[in-house]
Structure formats: C-alpha cells, structure tokens
C-alpha positions in Angstrom: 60.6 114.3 101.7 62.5 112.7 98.7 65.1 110.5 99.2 67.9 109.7 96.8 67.0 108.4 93.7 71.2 108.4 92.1 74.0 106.5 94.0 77.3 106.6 93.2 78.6 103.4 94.8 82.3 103.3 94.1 85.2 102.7 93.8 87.1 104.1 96.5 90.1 106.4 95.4 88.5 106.1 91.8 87.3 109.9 90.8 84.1 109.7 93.4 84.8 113.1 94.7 85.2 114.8 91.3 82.0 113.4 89.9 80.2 113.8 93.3 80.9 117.5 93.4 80.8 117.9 89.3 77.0 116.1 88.9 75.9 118.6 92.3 76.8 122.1 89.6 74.1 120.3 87.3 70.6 122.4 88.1 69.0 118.8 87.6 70.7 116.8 90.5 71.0 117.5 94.6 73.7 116.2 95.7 74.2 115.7 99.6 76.1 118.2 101.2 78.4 115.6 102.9 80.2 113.5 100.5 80.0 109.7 101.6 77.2 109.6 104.4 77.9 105.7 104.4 74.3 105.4 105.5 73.6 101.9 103.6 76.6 99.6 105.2 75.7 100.4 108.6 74.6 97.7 111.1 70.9 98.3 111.6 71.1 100.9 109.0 66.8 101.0 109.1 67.0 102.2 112.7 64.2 105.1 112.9 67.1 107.6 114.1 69.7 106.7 111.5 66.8 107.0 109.6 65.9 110.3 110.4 69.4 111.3 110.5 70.2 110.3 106.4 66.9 112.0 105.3 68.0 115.4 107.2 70.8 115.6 104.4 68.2 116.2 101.6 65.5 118.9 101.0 61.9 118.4 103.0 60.6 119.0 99.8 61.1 118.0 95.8 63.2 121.1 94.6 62.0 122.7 90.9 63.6 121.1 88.1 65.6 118.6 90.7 65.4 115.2 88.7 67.6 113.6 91.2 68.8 113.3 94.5 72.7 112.0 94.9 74.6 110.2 97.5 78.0 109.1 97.2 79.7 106.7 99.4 82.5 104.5 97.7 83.1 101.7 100.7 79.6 100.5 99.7 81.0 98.4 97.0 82.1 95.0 98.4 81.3 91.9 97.2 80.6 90.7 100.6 78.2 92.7 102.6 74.2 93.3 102.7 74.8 97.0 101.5 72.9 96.6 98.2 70.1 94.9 99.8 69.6 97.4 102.1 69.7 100.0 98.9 67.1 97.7 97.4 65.1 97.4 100.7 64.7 100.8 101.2 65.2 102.4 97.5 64.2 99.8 95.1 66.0 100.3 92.1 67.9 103.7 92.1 69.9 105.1 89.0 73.7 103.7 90.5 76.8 104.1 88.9 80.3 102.8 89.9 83.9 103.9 88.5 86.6 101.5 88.3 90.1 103.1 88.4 93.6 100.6 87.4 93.7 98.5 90.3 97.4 98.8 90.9 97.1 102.7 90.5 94.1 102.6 93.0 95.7 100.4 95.6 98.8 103.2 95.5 96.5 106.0 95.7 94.9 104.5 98.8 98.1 103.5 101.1 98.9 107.5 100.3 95.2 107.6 102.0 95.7 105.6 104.9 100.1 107.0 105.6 98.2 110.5 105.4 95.5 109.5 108.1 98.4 108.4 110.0 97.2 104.6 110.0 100.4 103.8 108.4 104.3 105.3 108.9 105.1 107.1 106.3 107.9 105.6 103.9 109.0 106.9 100.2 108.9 103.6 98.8 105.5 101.4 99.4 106.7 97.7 99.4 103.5 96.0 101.9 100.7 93.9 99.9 98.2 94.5 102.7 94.3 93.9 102.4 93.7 96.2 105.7 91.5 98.7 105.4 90.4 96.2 102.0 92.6 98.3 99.7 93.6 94.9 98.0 90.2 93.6 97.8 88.5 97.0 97.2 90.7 96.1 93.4 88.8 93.2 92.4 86.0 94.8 90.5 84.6 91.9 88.9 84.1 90.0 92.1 81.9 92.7 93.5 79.9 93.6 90.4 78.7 90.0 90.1 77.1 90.4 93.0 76.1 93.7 93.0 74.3 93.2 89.2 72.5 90.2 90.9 70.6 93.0 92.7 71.0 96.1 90.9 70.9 95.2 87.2 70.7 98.7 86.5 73.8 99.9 87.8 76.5 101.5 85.0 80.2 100.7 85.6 82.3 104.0 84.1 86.5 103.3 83.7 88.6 105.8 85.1 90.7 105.6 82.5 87.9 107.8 80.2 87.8 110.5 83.2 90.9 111.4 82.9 90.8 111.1 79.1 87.8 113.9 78.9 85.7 114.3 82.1 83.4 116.2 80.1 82.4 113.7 77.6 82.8 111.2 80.6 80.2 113.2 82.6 78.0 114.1 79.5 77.5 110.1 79.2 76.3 109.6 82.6 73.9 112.5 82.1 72.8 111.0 78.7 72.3 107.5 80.8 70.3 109.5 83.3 68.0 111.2 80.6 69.2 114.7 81.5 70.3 117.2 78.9 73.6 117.9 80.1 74.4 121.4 81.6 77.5 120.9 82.4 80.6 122.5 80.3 84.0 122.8 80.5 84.2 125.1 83.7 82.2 122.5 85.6 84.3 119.6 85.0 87.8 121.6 85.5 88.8 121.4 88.9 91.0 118.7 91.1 89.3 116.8 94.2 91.1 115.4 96.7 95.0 116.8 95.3 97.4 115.4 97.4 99.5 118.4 97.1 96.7 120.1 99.0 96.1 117.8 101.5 99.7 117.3 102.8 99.7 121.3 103.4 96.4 121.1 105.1 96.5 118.0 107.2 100.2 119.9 108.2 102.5 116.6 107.3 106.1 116.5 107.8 109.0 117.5 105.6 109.4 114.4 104.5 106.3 115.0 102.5 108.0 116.8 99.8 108.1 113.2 98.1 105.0 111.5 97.2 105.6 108.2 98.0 105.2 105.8 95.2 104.8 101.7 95.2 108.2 99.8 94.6 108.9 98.0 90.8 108.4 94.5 93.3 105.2 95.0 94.5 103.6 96.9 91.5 104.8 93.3 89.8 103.2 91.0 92.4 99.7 93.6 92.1 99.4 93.5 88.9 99.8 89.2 89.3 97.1 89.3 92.0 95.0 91.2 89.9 95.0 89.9 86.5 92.3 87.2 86.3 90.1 89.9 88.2 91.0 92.5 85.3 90.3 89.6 82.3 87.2 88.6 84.4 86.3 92.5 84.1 87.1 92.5 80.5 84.4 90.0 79.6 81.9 91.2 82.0 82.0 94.8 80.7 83.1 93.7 76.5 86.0 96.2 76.8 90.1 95.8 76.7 91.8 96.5 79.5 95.3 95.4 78.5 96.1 98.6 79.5 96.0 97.9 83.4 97.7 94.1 82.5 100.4 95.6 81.0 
C-alpha cells in the first residue's frame, strides 16, 4: 500500500487548494481525495488507528503510471512543532514543496477565513493584529523554513506571486523539479479554488456580505512593520527580491 511520496506543506491561504487539485489532473500524481488530512501534526499521530485511517485515503495498490502520491495540509508549517519529524519518521525524505504568498495579503485572506467560519464578527474594515488561530505567525516564512530545511533539505519553496503571474509555467516547474514531463496545459491550471464569492453564497452569509471586507491603511502599515525583517530574512534565504511585499 503506498503512501505519499509528495507533500505540499504550506502556506495556509497561499494557493494550496489550486495546486492540490491542479497536480491531482496530472496522470502521474494521486492526490488524496480529502484536501488537508492533517495527519502529521496530530498528537500521537503513529497510533495504529490514525494509522490505518491516513493510509485508507490512498490506493491498496501502486496505480499504472502513478509516480506520486500527494497530500496537502498547509497548518503543517510551523516553526514550532514536531510535524516534520514525524514526516521524516515515517516518510523519510518525501518530494515537499511549500508556497509563500505576501504576508500582509495572506494574513487578510485568512481573517476573511476565520469571520466566514464565524470565529470572528464580521466587520467591513479589519483593524485587529491578532496571532489567534497563528494567522500572524503563519507570515513569518523564514522562521519556519529554517527549521523545516534542518530536516527536509529537499523541500522547494514556490512564491505566490509567480502563481498568479502564470500558474502554468508555475506548475510546469514543480513538475520539472519532480522529474515528470508535464501534462498539464492551460485547461488544467484555469479554474479558481476556494473564491470567496462562492463561498459567502454557499456557507449562506448575511447581506452584509456584499462587501468583502478588507484590512484598514493602519494595520496593513503596522503588518507590513512586523513583517519586514521576516521578508529580508526570506530574501537572503531564498537569493530573490521581495521588495515587492516591503513596499
């Protein structure tokens, strides 16, 4: 029974749906059926029934021309928690890759997350610097990375930034890096995961819904303060400008 060989270990409201569901169209990669089986950050994750229960989400058997088996699960990337031991315990060294979205854009995109899950009241105008749920830690890439490299040289960080640029040549690198010929095209890389639009019509929010709510010109200031020397850090680590999300 195989078990995933490709991880796709964050960020968290960085693009992980999209390429989840865009790398599963390839004829060379399963891809669970359930998106982010957070598996690997459970206490006693090794347990013979959690066990049992994270292999019944892949085949019993190696699939023809299946080169790899993919699980996603963005809240695995923290700097601070035995997650990628345990992927190292019980995987060794699996292909991993991690995409880092603008910190101040991502920390926006997940209040939405949590006012839509109703953890929050819903307000137009987001003006609470807030690390529940991490969404202000989950923005300091370079933190997490450090460690994470420690254990899993081999994983490939991917910029957000290029996904939205051209998600087919930002797809057709990760298949490059995975020694795939690429048979994804344009058709398999068009399409939206996780729209907002979408999902205030089917979670059935309010009225008040007609306006996306957006961070205020006071805290987008102080985020982008609290996250510079993480985005420099990030610069240097990765040899690429980011004065794009310092700006």
């Amino acid at each position: 029974m195989p078990l995933p060989n490709l991880l796709v270990v964050g960020s968290q409201k960085s693009g992980t749906s999209w390429l989840h569901h865009c790398l599963a169209r390839s004829r060379h990669i399963y891809a669970s059926k359930v998106k982010e089986l957070n598996f690997f950050n459970q206490p006693n994750f090794d347990a013979p029934e959690k066990v049992a229960a994270f292999r019944a989400h892949f085949p019993e058997e190696d699939l023809p021309g299946v080169r790899y088996y993919l699980e996603s699960t963005p809240h695995y990337f923290r700097a601070t928690s035995p997650t990628a031991q345990n992927i190292r315990s019980m995987l060794g060294a699996p292909a991993m890759l991690a995409v880092f979205r603008h910190p101040v854009d991502r920390y926006e995109s997940a209040y939405i997350h949590h006012m839509m899950q109703g953890r929050f009241a819903y307000t137009p105008v987001i003006d609470d610097l807030s690390d529940e749920y991490s969404m202000l830690t989950f923005g300091r890439y370079a933190e997490a990375l450090e460690r994470w490299w420690e254990v899993h040289p081999q994983l490939k960080p991917m910029i957000y930034d290029d996904l939205a640029a051209d998600p087919l040549a930002f797809v057709t690198e990760i298949m490059e890096h995975l020694g795939l010929d690429s048979d994804l095209g344009v058709d398999d890389v068009t399409f939206r995961a996780n729209d907002k639009t979408k999902k205030t019509s089917k979670l059935r929010l309010g009225e008040e819904w007609q306006q996306m709510p957006v961070l205020s010109p006071q805290l987008r200031s102080r985020l982008h303060e609290e996250y510079d020397p993480h985005t420099r850090r990030l610069e240097e680590m990765l040899g690429r400008d980011l004065r794009a999300w310092r700006s």
